[in-house]
N, C-alpha and C positions, 0 to 999 in steps of 0.2 A: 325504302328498302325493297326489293325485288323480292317476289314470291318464292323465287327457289334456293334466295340466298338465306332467308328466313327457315325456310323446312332444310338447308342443308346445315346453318350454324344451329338447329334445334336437334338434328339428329347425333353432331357432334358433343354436342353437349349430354345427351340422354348418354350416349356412350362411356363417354370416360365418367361420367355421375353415376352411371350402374357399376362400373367398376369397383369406385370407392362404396358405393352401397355393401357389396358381394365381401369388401377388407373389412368393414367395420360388424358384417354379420359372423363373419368365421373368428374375427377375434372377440367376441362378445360373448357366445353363447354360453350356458353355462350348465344351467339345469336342462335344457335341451339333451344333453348326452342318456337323462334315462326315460325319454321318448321313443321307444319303440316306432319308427315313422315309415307308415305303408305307403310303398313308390308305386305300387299299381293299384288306382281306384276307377272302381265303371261310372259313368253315366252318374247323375243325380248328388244329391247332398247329404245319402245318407248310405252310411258300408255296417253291412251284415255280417261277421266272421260268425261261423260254428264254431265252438270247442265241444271237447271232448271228459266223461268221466275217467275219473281213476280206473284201473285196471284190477282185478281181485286175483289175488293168487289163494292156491289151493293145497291140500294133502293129494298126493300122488300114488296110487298102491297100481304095479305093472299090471298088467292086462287088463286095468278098469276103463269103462267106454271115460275121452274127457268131457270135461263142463266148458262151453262155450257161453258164453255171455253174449247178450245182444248191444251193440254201442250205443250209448245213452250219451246225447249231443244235447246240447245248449245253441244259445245266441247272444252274441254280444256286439251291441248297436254303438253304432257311431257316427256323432251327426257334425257336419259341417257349419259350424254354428258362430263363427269369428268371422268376423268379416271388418276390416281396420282400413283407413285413409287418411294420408297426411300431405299436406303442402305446403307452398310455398310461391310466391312471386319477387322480383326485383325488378321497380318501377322505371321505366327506361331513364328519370331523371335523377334514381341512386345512382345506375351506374355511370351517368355523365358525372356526376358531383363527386363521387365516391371515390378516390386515391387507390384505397384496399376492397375494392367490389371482389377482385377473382380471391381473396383472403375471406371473404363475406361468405362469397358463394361455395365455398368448401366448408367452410364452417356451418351453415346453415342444411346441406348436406346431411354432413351428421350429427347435427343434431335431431334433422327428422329421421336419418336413421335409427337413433339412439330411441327418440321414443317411440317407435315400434317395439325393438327390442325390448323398452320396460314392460310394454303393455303384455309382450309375450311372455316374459317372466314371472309376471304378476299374473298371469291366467293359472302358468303351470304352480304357481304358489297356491292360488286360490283351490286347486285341486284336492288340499287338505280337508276340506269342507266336506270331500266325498266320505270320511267318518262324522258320527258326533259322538253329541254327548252318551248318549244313552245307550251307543251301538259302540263301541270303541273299538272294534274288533276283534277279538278275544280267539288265539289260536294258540291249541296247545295248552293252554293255562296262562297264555300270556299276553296282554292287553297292549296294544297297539297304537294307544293314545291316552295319555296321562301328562296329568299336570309335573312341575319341578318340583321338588322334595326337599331343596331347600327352602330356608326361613326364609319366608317370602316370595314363596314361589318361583326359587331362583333353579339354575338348573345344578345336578352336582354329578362328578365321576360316576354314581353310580346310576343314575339315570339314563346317562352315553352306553353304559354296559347292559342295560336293563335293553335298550334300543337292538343291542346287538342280538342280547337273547333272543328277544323278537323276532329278529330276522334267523336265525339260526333255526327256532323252534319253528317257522313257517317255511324253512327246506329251500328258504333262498341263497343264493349261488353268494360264495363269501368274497370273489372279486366284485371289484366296481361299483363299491359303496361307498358314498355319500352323504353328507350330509350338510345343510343349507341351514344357516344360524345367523340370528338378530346381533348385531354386533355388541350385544350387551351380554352376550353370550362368554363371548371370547374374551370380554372384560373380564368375564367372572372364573374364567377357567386360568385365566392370566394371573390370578390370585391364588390360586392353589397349589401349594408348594409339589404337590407330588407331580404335577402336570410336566411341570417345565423340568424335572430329573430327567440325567439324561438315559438311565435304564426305563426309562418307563416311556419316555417320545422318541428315542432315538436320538439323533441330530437335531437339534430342537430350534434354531435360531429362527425358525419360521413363525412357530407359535408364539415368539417375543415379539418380532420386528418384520411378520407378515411377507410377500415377495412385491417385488414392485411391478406393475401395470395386471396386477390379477387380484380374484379374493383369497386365494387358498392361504390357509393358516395353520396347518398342519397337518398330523395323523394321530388318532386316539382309537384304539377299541377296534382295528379294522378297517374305521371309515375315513374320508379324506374328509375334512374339514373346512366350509366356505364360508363366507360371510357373505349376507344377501341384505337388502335394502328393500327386497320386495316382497317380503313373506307377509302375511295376512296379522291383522290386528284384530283381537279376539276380548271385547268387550269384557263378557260374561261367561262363566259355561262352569257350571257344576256336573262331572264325569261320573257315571256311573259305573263301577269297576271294581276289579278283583283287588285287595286289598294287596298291596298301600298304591296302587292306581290311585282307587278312589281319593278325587279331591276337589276343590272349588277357586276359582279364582280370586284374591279377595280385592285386584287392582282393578282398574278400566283399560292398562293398555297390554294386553299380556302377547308374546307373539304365538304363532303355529310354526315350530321350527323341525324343518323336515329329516329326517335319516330314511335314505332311501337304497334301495336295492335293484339290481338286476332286472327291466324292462317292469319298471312299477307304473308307468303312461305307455299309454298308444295314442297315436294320431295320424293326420293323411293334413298334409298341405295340396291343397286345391290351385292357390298361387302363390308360389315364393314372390316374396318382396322385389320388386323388380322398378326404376325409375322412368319416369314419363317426362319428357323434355319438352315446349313448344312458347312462340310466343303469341301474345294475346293481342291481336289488335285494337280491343274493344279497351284492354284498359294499359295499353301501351306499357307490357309487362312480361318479362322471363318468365314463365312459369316452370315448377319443380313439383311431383306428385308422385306418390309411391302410395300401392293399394298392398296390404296383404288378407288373406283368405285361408283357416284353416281351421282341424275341428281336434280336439284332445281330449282325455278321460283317462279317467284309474281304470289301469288295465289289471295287474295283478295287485289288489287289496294285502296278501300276505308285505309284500316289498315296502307297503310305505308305515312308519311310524312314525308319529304327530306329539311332541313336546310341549306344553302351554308353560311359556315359561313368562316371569312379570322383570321389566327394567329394573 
């Protein structure tokens, strides 16, 4: 095979493989929506924003000189710290043997797209860890990580409401919440006769019989409703907290199930997921490779509240 037949059927190939790459990212994404994501980053691995204090208001009496305040800034660091690779090969004697090779080679596409995408869902899950036990975040009077209050550390109606409060009491914006639940979750809320009423959900067929090719499973309290696969598994952890917060895990497998609010992540992607096409002389093989690179963090701590609920 000719050198430039090789670099022109590998460029073809990188092409329409980035494409389907680019469908299976847009249809996926999930919890990505409350990632605040900065499109201009300088030089290096690591972005500096300043924020700003609160603002003090005053009594005003007419002809008094006013009170100016000097602005009291912060820092808030954020490192590029992801860095992912995945690939693939098809040996030149699959695709001679092989009937369904170009059925192969799409399929194996995405599934190395797919598990980027887990690994990025499971980072922004993993982002629950930015509370614990001992700090639970407590704003307002009201505690931002606690365990489920049902018998067995199951989760109950008023836990989802107890979430909103949360968000409420810490002055987050009451569109575009969220919230990311262990499917054992939705078992449990599927049991609860007031759930599925239809003054109380609305149109409710979702929260029974879920929507097909997506997680969402309804609306309760405000927030939309997901089922996730990839939220954190949470061993142990006795909370230290404002009463009836305060609680203990008494299982091994309990989840972090997220209710989220308005820009609760920020991040910078450094490189979008993008496919590498070429073939390999050396081991007489297609190759497929896709790198991505990006860095993420709890941006606004008010926005997120953390559930430990047990199966």
């Amino acid at each position: 095979m000719a050198l430039d037949t090789v670099n022109n059927s590998s460029l073809i190939r990188t092409n329409v493989w980035a494409n389907e790459v680019k469908d299976v990212l847009q249809e996926e994404l999930m919890m990505d929506s409350h990632i605040r994501w900065i499109t201009e980053f300088p030089d290096g691995d690591t972005l500096n924003i300043p924020t700003l204090s609160e603002m003090t208001v005053r009594n005003y009496s007419e002809g008094a000189q006013v009170t100016l305040d000097d602005p009291t800034t912060g820092n808030f660091t954020l490192s590029i710290d992801k860095y992912y690779q995945s690939g693939f090969k098809i040996p030149e004697k699959f695709r001679h043997d092989s009937f369904y090779v170009s059925v192969a080679e799409s399929n194996f596409v995405q599934k190395l797209t797919r598990a980027l995408l887990e690994q990025k869902e499971s980072d922004i899950a993993n982002l629950q860890s930015s509370q614990t036990a001992t700090n639970p975040n407590t704003i307002n009077g009201v505690d931002h990580r606690y365990v489920g209050t049902g018998t067995g550390e199951i989760i109950t109606l008023a836990d989802i409401q107890k979430a909103k409060l949360a968000l409420d009491k810490g002055k987050v914006m009451r569109g575009n919440r969220r919230c990311f639940v262990d499917p054992s979750v939705t078992y449990q809320l599927q049991q609860i006769s007031n759930v599925i009423q239809q003054d109380i959900y609305g149109p409710n067929a979702h929260i029974r019989e879920g929507m097909n090719g997506t997680a969402y499973v309804g609306r309760f309290a405000g927030f939309e409703l997901y089922e996730s696969l990839f939220l954190d598994t949470i061993a142990s952890e006795a909370i230290t907290a404002t009463a009836p917060s305060a609680g203990a895990l008494t299982g091994t497998a309990a989840h972090a199930n997220m209710f989220l609010g308005e820009e609760a992540f920020i991040g910078a992607m450094r490189a979008m997921p993008d496919m590498d096409a070429w073939y390999d002389n050396n081991t007489r093989s297609d190759v497929y490779h896709v790198t991505m690179r990006y860095g993420i963090k709890l941006f606004r701590p008010e926005s997120l509240v953390v559930v430990l609920t047990e199966s």
